[in-house]
TITORPA-927985 format. One record per residue (C-alpha): residue number from 1; x, y, z. Coordinates in steps of 0.5 Angstrom, whole numbers, always signed. Example, Ala and Ser with C-alpha at 12.3 -4.5 7.8 and 13.67 -1.06 7.14 Angstrom:
BEGIN
+-------+-------+-------+-------+
: gumar :     X :     Y :     Z :
+-------+-------+-------+-------+
:     1 :   +25 :    -9 :   +16 :
:     2 :   +27 :    -2 :   +14 :
+-------+-------+-------+-------+
END
This chain:
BEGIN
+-------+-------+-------+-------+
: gumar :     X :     Y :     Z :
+-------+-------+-------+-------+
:     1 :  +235 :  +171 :   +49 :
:     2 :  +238 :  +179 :   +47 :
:     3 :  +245 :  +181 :   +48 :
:     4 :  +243 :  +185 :   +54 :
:     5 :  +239 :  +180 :   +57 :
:     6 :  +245 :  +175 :   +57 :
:     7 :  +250 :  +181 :   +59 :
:     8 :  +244 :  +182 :   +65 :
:     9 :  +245 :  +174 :   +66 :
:    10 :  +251 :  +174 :   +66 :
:    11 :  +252 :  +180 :   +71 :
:    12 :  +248 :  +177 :   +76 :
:    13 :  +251 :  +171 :   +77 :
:    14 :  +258 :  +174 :   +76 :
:    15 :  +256 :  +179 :   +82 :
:    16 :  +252 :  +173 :   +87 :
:    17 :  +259 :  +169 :   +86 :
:    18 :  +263 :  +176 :   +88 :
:    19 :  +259 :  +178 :   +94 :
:    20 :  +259 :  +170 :   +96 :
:    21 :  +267 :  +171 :   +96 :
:    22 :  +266 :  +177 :  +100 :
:    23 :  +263 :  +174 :  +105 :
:    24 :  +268 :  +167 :  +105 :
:    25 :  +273 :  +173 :  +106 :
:    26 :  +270 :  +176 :  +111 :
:    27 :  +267 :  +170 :  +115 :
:    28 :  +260 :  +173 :  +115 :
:    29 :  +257 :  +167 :  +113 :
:    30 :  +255 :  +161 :  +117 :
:    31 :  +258 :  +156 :  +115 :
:    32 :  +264 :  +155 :  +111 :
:    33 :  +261 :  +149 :  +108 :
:    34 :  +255 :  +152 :  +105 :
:    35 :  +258 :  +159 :  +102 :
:    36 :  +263 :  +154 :   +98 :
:    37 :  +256 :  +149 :   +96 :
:    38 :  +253 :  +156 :   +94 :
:    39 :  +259 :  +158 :   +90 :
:    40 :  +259 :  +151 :   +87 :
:    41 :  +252 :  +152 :   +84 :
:    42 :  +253 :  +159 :   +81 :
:    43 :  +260 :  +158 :   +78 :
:    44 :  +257 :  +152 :   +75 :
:    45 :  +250 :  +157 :   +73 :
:    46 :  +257 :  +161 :   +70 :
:    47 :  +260 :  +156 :   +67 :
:    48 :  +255 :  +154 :   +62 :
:    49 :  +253 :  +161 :   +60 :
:    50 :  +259 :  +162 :   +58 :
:    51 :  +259 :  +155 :   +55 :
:    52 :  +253 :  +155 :   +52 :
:    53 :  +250 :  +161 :   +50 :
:    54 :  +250 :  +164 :   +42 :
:    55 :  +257 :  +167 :   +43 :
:    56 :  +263 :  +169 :   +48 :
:    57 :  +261 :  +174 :   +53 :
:    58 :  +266 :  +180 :   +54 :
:    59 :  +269 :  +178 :   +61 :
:    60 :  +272 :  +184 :   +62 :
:    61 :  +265 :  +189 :   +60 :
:    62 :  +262 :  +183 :   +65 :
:    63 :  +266 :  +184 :   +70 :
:    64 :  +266 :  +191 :   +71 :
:    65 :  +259 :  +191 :   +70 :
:    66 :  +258 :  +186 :   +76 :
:    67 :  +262 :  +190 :   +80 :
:    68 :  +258 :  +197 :   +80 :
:    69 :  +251 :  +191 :   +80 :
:    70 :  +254 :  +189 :   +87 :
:    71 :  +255 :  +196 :   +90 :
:    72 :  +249 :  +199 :   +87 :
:    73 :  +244 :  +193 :   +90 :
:    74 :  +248 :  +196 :   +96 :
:    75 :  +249 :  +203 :   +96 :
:    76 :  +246 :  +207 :   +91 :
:    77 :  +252 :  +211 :   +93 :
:    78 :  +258 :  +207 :   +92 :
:    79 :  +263 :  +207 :   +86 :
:    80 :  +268 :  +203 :   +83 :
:    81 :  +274 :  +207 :   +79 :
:    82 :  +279 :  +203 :   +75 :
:    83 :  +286 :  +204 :   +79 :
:    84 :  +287 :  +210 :   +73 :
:    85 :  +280 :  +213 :   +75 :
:    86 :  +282 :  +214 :   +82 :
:    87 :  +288 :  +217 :   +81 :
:    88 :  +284 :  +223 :   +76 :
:    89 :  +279 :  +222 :   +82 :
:    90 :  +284 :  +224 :   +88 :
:    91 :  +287 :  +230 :   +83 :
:    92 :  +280 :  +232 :   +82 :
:    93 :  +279 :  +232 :   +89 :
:    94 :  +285 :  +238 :   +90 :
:    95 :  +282 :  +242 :   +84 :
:    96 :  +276 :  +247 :   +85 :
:    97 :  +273 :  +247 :   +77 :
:    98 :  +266 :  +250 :   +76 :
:    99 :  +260 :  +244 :   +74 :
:   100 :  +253 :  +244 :   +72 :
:   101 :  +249 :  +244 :   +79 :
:   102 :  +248 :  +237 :   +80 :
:   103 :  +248 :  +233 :   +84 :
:   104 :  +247 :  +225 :   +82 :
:   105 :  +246 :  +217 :   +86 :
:   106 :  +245 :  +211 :   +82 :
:   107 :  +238 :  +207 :   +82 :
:   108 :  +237 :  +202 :   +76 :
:   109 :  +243 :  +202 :   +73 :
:   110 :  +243 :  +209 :   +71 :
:   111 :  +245 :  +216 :   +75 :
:   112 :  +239 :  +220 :   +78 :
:   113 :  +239 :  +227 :   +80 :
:   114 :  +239 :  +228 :   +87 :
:   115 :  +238 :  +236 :   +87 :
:   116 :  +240 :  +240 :   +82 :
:   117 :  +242 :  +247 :   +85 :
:   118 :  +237 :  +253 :   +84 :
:   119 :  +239 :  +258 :   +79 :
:   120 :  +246 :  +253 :   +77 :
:   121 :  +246 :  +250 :   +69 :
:   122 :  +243 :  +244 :   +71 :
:   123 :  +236 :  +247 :   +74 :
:   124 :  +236 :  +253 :   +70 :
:   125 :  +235 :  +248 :   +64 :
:   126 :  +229 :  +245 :   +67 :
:   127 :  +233 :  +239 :   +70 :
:   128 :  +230 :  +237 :   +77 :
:   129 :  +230 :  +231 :   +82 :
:   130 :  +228 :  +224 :   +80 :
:   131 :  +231 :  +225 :   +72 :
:   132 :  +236 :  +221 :   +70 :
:   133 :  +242 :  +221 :   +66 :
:   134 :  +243 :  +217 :   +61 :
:   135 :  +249 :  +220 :   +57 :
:   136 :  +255 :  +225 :   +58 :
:   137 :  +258 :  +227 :   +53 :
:   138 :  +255 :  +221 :   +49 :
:   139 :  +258 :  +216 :   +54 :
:   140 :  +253 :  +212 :   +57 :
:   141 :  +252 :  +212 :   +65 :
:   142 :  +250 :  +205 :   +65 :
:   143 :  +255 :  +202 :   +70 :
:   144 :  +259 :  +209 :   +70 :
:   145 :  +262 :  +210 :   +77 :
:   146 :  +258 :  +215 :   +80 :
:   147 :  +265 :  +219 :   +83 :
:   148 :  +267 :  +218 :   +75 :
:   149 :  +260 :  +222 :   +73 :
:   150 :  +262 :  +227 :   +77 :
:   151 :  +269 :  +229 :   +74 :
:   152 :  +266 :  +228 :   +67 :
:   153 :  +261 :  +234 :   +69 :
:   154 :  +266 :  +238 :   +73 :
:   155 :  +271 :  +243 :   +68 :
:   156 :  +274 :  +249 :   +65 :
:   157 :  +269 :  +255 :   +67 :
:   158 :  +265 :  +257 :   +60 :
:   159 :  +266 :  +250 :   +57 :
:   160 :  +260 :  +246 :   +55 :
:   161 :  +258 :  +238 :   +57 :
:   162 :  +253 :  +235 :   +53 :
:   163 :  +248 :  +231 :   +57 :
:   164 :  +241 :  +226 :   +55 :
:   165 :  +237 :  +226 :   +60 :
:   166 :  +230 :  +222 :   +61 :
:   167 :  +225 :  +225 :   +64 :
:   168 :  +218 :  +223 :   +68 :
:   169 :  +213 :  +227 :   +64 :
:   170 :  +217 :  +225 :   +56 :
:   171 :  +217 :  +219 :   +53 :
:   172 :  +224 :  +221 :   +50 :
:   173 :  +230 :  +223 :   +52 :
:   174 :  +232 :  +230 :   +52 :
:   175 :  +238 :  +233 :   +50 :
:   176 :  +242 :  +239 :   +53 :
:   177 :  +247 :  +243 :   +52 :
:   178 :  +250 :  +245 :   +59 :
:   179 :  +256 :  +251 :   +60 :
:   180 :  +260 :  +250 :   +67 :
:   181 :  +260 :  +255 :   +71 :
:   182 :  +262 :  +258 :   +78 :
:   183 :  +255 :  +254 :   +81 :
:   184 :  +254 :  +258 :   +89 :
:   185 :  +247 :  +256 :   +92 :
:   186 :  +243 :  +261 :   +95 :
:   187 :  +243 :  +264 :  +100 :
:   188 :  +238 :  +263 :  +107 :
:   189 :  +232 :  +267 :  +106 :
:   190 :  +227 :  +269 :  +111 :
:   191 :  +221 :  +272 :  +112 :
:   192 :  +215 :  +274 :  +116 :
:   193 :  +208 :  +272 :  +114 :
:   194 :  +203 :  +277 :  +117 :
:   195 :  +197 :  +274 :  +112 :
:   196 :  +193 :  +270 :  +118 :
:   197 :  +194 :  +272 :  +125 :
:   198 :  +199 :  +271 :  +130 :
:   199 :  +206 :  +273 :  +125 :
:   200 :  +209 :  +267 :  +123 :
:   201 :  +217 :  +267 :  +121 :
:   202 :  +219 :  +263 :  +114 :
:   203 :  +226 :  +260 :  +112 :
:   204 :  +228 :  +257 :  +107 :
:   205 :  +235 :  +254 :  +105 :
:   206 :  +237 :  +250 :  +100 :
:   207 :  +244 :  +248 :  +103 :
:   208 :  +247 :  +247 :  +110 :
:   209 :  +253 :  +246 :  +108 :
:   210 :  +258 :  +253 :  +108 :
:   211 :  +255 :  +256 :  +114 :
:   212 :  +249 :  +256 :  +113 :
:   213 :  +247 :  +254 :  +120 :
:   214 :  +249 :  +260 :  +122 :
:   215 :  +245 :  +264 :  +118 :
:   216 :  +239 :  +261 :  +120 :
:   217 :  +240 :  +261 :  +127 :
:   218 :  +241 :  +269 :  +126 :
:   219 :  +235 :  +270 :  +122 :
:   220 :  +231 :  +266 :  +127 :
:   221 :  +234 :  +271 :  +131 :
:   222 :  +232 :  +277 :  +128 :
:   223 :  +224 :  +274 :  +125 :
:   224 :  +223 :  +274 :  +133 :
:   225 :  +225 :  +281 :  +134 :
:   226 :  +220 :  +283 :  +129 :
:   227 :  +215 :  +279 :  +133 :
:   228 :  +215 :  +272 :  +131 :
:   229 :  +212 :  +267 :  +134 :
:   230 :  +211 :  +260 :  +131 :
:   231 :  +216 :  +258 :  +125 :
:   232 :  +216 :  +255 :  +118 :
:   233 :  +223 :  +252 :  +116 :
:   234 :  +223 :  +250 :  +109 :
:   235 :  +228 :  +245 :  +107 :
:   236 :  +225 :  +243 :  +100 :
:   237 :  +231 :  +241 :   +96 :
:   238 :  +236 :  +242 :  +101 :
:   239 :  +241 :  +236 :   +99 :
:   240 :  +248 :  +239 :  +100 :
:   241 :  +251 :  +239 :  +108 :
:   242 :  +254 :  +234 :  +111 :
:   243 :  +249 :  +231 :  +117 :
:   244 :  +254 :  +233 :  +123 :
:   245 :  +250 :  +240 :  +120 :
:   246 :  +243 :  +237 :  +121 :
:   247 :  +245 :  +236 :  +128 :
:   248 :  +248 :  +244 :  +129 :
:   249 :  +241 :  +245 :  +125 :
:   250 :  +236 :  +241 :  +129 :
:   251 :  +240 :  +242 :  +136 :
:   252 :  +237 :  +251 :  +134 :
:   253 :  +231 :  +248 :  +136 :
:   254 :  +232 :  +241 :  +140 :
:   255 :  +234 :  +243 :  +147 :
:   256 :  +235 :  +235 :  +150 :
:   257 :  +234 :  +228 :  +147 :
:   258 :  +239 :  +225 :  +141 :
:   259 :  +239 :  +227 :  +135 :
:   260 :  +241 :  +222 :  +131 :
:   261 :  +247 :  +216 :  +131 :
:   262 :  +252 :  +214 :  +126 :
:   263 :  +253 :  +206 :  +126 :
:   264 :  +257 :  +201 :  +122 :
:   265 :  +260 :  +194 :  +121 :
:   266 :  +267 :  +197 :  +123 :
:   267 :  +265 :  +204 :  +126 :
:   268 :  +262 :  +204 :  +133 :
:   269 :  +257 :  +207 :  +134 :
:   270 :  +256 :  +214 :  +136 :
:   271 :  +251 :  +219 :  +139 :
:   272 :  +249 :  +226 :  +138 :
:   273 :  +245 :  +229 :  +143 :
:   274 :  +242 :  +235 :  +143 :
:   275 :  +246 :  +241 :  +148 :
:   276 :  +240 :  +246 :  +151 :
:   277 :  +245 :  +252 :  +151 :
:   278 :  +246 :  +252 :  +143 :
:   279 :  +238 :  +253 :  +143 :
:   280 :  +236 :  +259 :  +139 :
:   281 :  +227 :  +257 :  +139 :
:   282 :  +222 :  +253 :  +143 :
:   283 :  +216 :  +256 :  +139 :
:   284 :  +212 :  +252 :  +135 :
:   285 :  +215 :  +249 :  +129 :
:   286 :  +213 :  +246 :  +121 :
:   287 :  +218 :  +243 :  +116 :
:   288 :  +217 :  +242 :  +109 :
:   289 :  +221 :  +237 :  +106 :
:   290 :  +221 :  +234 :  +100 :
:   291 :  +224 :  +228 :   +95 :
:   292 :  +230 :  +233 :   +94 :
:   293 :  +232 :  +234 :  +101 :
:   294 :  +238 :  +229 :  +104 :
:   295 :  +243 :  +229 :  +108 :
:   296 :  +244 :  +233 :  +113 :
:   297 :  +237 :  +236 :  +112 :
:   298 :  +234 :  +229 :  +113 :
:   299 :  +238 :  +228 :  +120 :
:   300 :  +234 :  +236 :  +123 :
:   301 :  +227 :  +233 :  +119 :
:   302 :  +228 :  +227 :  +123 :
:   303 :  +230 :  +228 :  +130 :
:   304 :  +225 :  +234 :  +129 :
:   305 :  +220 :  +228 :  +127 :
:   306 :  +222 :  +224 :  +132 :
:   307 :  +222 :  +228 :  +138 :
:   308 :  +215 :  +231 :  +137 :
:   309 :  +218 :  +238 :  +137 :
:   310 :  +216 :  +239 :  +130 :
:   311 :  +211 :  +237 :  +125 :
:   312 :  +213 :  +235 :  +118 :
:   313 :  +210 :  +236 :  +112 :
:   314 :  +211 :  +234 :  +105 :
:   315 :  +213 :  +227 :  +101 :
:   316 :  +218 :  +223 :  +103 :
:   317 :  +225 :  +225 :  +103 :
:   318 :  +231 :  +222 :   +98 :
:   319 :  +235 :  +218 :  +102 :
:   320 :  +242 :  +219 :  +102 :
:   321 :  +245 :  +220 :  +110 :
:   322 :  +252 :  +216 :  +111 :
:   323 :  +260 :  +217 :  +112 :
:   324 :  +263 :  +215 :  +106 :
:   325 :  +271 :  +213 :  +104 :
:   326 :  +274 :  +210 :   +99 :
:   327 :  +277 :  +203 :  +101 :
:   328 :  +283 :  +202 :   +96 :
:   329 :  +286 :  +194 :   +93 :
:   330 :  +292 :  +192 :   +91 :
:   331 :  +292 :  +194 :   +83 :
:   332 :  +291 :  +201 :   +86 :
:   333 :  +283 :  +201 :   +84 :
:   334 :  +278 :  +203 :   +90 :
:   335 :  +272 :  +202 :   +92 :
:   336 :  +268 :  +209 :   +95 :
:   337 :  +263 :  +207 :  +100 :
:   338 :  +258 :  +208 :  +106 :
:   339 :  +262 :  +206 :  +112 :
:   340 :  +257 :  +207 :  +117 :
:   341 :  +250 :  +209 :  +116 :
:   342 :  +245 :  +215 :  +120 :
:   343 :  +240 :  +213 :  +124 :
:   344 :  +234 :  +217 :  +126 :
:   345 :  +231 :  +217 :  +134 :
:   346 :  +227 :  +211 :  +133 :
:   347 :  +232 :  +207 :  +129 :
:   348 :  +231 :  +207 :  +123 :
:   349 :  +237 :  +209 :  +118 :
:   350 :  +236 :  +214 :  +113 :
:   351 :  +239 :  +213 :  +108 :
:   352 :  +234 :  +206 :  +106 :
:   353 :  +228 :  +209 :  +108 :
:   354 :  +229 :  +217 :  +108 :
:   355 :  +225 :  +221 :  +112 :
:   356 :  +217 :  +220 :  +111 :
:   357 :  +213 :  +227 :  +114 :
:   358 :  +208 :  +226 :  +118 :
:   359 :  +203 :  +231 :  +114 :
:   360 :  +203 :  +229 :  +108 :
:   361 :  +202 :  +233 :  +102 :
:   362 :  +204 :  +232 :   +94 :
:   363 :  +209 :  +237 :   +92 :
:   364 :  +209 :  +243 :   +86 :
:   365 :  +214 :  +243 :   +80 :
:   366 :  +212 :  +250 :   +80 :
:   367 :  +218 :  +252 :   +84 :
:   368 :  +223 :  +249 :   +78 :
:   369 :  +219 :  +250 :   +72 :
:   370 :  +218 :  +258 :   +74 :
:   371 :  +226 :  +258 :   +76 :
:   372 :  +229 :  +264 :   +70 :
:   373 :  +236 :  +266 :   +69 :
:   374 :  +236 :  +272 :   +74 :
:   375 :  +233 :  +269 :   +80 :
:   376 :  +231 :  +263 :   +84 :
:   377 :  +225 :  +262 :   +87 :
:   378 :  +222 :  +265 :   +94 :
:   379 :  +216 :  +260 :   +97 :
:   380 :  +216 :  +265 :  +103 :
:   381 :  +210 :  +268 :  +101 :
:   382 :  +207 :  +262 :  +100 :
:   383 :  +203 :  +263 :   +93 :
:   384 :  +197 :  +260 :   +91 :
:   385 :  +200 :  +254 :   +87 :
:   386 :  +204 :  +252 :   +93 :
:   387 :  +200 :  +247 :   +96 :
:   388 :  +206 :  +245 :  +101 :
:   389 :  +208 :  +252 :  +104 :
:   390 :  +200 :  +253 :  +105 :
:   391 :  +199 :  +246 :  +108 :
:   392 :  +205 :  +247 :  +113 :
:   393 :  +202 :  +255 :  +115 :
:   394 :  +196 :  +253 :  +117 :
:   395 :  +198 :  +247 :  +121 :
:   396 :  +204 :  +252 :  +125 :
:   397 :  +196 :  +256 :  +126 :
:   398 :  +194 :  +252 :  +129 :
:   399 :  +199 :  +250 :  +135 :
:   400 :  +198 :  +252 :  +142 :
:   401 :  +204 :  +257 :  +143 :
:   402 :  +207 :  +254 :  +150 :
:   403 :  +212 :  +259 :  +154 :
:   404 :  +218 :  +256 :  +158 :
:   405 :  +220 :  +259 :  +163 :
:   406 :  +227 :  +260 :  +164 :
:   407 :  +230 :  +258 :  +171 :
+-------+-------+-------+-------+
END
């Protein structure tokens, strides 16, 4: 047995006995009788490891080890900060300082990219959704907070962070060299495509946070104008924007039914419903997703979905639709975790099972690869090597346009 097969030993049975606490706390299990008989059974299992085994573990790497394992197995999104990382986390918190464009949760251990913004540092050197992390600045992300991996890339602007990163398609980790900056996502881009029959209305964000909702609706506004009749909205890598801004989006196109509900062991739950006045579209409708859209974007693609108001082309989505707060301890130490989850119309919450299209189509790299240093990819115009773009035009082809009536 090797030092990391005893260090994952000892960290699992060190996080069953801490999770079974928990429970014995919070009077979620059955019996009190068994949580103590399965708390006697793995104290034992503890014991004899540390009895035992070739050398003394360090209780302390343990410890914290099985803490961030209890979390992860979880909540991909939830950290533990040591009560002097909290304090650097709240002061980071009141500090605007420019990063590297990435966005990170945790899968196996490690940190994996969630997004990396179009044209930031992190996109521009190739990085993209599904890489992982292995080190910054030559400290290894294994059972690093992910709250604390953020502050570590976040500094000075002009300033370098150094990152090892394990990619899909290498079988060695990549070095990178990275410079903060100012790092601002694109803006809503749209436009008319007149390629094949009736004009269809393209628009593409990378964002929903900061008023980009608002621009959508104008533009939608702006493309009938120009004689659209059926759109495509593309929320490919669209991972930034809290969900309540998945709602706003969805309720442009959803004139009744619910959007989404949010629900947790101590939040009741509560329900988004769509607003006929806040309508600006009832023509037909496709969206694109992909592995990269999350958040607030996956909330829209859902009640979309759901509903039937729109079909859902590309892969399934990240994953990542929940309200977060740190819950702090006695020692001054937190826990940052999910509170309550995000549901989609049928029930299904999507920060465990993400948004599955109901037109599947296999994504391109091309949109990352061909990034430069001056510009952002435009898939508007869907070009021959975008087989999502293509896919979703002929689908919004082929819906019947059905004129509604105003009372």
């Amino acid at each position: 047995m090797n030092r990391r097969f005893q260090f994952a030993v000892v960290a699992t049975s060190t996080c069953v006995v801490i999770l079974l606490l928990l429970g014995a706390v919070h009077g979620r299990s059955a019996s009190t009788d068994s949580v103590y008989n399965h708390l006697g059974v793995y104290s034992e299992v503890l014991s004899r490891i540390k009895a035992d085994y070739v050398e003394e573990p360090d209780m302390k790497a343990v410890t914290s080890g099985a803490i961030n394992g209890l979390l992860e197995s979880i909540d991909p999104y939830a950290s533990y900060l040591s009560a002097d990382q909290y304090k650097q986390y709240q002061k980071a918190q009141s500090v605007q300082k420019a990063d590297v464009g990435i966005v990170l949760s945790r899968r196996y251990g490690y940190l994996s990219v969630e997004d990396a913004v179009p044209g930031g540092p992190a996109a521009k050197a190739g990085i993209t959704t599904g890489d992982v992390v292995e080190s910054i600045n030559n400290v290894s992300t294994r059972d690093m907070p992910l709250a604390f991996s953020q502050m570590l890339l976040a500094g000075d602007n002009g300033t370098t962070v150094e990152l090892s990163v394990l990619r899909v398609r290498k079988t060695e980790p990549q070095k990178f060299t990275l410079i903060r900056t100012s790092v601002a996502y694109p803006p809503v881009s749209a436009k008319l495509n007149t390629d094949q029959g009736d004009p269809v209305g393209v628009i593409q964000t990378y964002s929903l946070a900061n008023g980009r909702v608002e621009e959508i609706a104008s533009k939608i506004q702006d493309l009938q104008k120009q004689g659209a009749k059926r759109f495509v909205l593309d929320l490919r890598y669209c991972s930034a924007g809290d969900p309540e801004q998945g709602v706003a989006l969805a309720n442009l196109f959803m004139d009744k039914g619910m959007i989404t509900y949010s629900q947790g062991q101590k939040v009741s739950r509560e329900e988004s419903d769509a607003v006929a006045s806040k309508v600006i579209t009832q023509a037909p409708l496709v969206v694109i997703v992909n592995r990269g859209t999350a958040r607030g974007a996956e909330v829209a693609a859902a009640a979309l979905l759901d509903s039937k108001r729109a079909d859902v082309v590309g892969e399934r989505t990240y994953g990542d639709a929940a309200i977060r707060k740190p819950v702090t301890m006695d020692d001054g130490s937190a826990v940052i975790l999910s509170v309550a989850k995000y549901y989609a119309p049928d029930g299904k919450a999507i920060q465990d099972t993400g948004v599955t299209p109901n037109i599947a189509q296999a994504d391109t790299d091309a949109q990352i690869d061909d990034i430069d240093d001056d510009s952002v990819p435009d898939t508007n115009s869907a070009p021959k090597g975008d087989p999502m773009m293509n896919k979703a035009l002929d689908q919004i082809r082929m819906m019947k346009i059905i004129t509604i009536e105003k009372q």
